[in-house]
N, C-alpha and C positions, 0 to 999 in steps of 0.2 A: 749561791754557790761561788765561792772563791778561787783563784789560780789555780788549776788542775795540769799536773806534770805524769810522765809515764816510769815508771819505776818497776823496776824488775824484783819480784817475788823471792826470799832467801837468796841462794845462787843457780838454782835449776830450774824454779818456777819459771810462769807466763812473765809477761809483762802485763803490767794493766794501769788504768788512771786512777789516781789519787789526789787528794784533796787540799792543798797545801797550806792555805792559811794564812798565819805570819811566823811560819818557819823559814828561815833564808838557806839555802844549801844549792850548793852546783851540781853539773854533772860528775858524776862517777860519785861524789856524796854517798857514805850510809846513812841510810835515816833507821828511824824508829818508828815505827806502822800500826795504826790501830786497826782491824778486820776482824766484824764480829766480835766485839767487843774482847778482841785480845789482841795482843801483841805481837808483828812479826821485825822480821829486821829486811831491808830493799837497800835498791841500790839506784843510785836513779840515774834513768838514760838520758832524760829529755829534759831539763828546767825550763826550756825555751818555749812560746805560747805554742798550742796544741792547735793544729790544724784541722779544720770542721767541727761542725758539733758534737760536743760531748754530753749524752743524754745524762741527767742524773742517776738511771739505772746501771749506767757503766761504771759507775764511780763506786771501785770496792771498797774503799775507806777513807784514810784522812793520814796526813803523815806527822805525828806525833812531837817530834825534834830531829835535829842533826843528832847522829850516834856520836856520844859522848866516850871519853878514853874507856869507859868503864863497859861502853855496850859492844866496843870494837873489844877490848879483851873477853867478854863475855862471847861474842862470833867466835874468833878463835879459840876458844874452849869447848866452845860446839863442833869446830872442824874437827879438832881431836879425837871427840867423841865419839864420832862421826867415822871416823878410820876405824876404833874398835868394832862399834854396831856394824862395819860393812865386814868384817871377819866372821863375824857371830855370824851374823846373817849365809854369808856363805857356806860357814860349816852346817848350818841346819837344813838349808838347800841340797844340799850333797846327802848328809844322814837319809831324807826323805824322798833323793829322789827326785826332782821335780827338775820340771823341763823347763828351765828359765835360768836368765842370765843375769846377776845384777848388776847393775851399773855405775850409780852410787848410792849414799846415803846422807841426809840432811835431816837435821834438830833445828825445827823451830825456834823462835828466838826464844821464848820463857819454858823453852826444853820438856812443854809437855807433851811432842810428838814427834817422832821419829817417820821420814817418811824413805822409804827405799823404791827408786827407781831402776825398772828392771824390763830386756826385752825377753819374748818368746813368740815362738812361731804359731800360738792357737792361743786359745783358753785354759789358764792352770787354777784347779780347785788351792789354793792356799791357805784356804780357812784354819786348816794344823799349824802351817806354819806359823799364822799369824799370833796365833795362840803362844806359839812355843818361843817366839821374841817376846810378846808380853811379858810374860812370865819370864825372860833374861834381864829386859830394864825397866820394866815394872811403869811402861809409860803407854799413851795409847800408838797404835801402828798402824802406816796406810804405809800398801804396795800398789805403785800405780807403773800401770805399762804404757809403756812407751815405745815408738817409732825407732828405725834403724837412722832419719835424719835428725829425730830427738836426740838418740845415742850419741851422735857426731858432734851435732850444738853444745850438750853435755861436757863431752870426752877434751875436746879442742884439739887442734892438729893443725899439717899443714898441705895445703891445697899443691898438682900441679905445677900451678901458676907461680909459688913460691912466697906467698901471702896468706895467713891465718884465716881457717875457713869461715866466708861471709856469713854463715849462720849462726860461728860462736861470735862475731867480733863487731855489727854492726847491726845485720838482721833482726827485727823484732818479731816479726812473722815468716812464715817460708811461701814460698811462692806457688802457684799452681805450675805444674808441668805436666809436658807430654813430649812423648815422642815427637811428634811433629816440628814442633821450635828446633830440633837441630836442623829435619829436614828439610823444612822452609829457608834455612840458614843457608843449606848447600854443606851443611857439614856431614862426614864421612859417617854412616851410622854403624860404628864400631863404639860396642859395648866399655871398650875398653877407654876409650877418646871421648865418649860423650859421661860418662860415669864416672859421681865420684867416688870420696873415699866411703861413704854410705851406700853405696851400690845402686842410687839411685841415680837420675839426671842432675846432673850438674845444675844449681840452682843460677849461676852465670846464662845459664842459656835463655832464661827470660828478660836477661838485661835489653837487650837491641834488637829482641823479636819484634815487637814493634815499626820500629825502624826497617829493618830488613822487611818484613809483610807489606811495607808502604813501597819500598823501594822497586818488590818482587811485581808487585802492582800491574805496570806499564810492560813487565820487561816478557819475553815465549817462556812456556815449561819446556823442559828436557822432553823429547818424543817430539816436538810440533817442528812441522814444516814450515818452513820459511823462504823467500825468494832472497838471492844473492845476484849478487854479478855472473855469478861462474855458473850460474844457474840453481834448479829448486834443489834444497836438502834439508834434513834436519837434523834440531838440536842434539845436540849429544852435552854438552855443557854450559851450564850457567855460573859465570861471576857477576853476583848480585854488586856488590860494591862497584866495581869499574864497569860495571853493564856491558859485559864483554859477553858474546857466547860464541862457541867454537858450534861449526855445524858442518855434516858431513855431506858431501856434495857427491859422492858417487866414486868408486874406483879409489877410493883409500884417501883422498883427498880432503883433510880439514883447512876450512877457512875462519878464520875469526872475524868478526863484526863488532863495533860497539853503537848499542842502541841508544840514541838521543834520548832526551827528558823531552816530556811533552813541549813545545812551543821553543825546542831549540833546533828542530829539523831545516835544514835545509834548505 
């Protein structure tokens, strides 16, 4: 097995390894991709050596060449395409009915498959439809559904924070979330503040969960009594970062404390 780099699928697919060989190309590079003995077009994220083991089973193919003038004009002849198919597609959507939304559309590189990605809130019988695009481009058809943080990865946009969302612009995977990582944060659990433009948690929030669960460690939960100077109360607030917490001591009176790190007491 020779240099294996991670290269992203058309422009909506996965990411996955590839086989590289003695083709030379960088990141952001098109190449040209053989999978199952045919041809896609990628793009690749990673040239640089790949971190832990890569089993042979992971390895979806091999990458072919750097995309020559003639394969990048050939990409964009498929985006084009690629705009009509998503018209069609939603007029026939509409005609029948069906409870789904597409998202986009993508032609493989030797244009013998149309794929349209699309969300909905259940399971839609599409079997008519699928039929009924056949039969408009005369090529084969997959409709694959996908996620409201796919949709977002997809779509591209911009975050809050005022930077392109981490899922279309760096992200190869999405993160696990839960509620809790804001909570452990001490951040405000308002739907609005922890959520993003996918309506899901903020994929940010598992950056320095970590960090904060190590920090949160040592320091009282909000509710625990604690001894003060001014005598016993308890917590009502925690600042994880400054290890500060405010505690109520009785008769309306908060006090703040900042709790030491282990072995700096005192």
């Amino acid at each position: 097995m020779g240099k294996v780099i991670q290269v992203q699928v058309g422009e909506y697919r996965p990411t996955d390894y590839f086989e590289l060989n003695d083709v030379t190309c960088r990141r952001n590079d098109y190449v040209v991709l053989e999978i199952d003995r045919g041809s896609e077009f990628g793009r690749v994220i990673s040239d640089g050596p790949v971190v832990g083991a890569v089993k042979p089973e992971d390895i979806w193919g091999k990458v072919l060449r750097k995309a020559t003038d003639g394969d990048l004009r050939q990409i964009e002849n498929s985006r084009m395409k690629a705009k009509d198919a998503l018209e069609v597609c939603i007029r026939k959507i509409t005609e029948r009915r069906l409870d789904m939304q597409i998202v986009k559309a993508e032609y493989t590189f030797d244009s013998s498959k149309i794929i349209f990605f699309f969300t909905a809130e259940g399971r839609v019988d599409f079997r008519n439809l699928v039929k009924d695009l056949a039969q408009v481009f005369r090529v084969r058809i997959e409709l694959k559904q996908i996620g409201v943080r796919d949709k977002a990865k997809i779509i591209r946009g911009y975050g809050v924070c005022g930077r392109e969302f981490c899922c279309s612009s760096y992200m190869k995977d999405f993160h696990t979330l839960a509620i809790r990582m804001a909570k452990d944060q001490g951040l405000p659990l308002n739907p609005s503040r922890i959520s993003g433009v996918c309506g899901r948690i903020k994929c940010c929030m598992a950056y320095e969960f970590v960090v904060y669960k190590e920090f949160a460690r040592s320091l009282p939960h909000v509710g625990d009594r604690i001894e003060t100077p001014e005598g016993k109360g308890r917590v009502v607030s925690v600042n994880i970062l400054k290890r500060c917490v405010s505690i109520d001591v009785g008769e309306g009176q908060i006090v703040k404390a900042i709790i030491p790190k282990k072995g700096q007491e005192n």
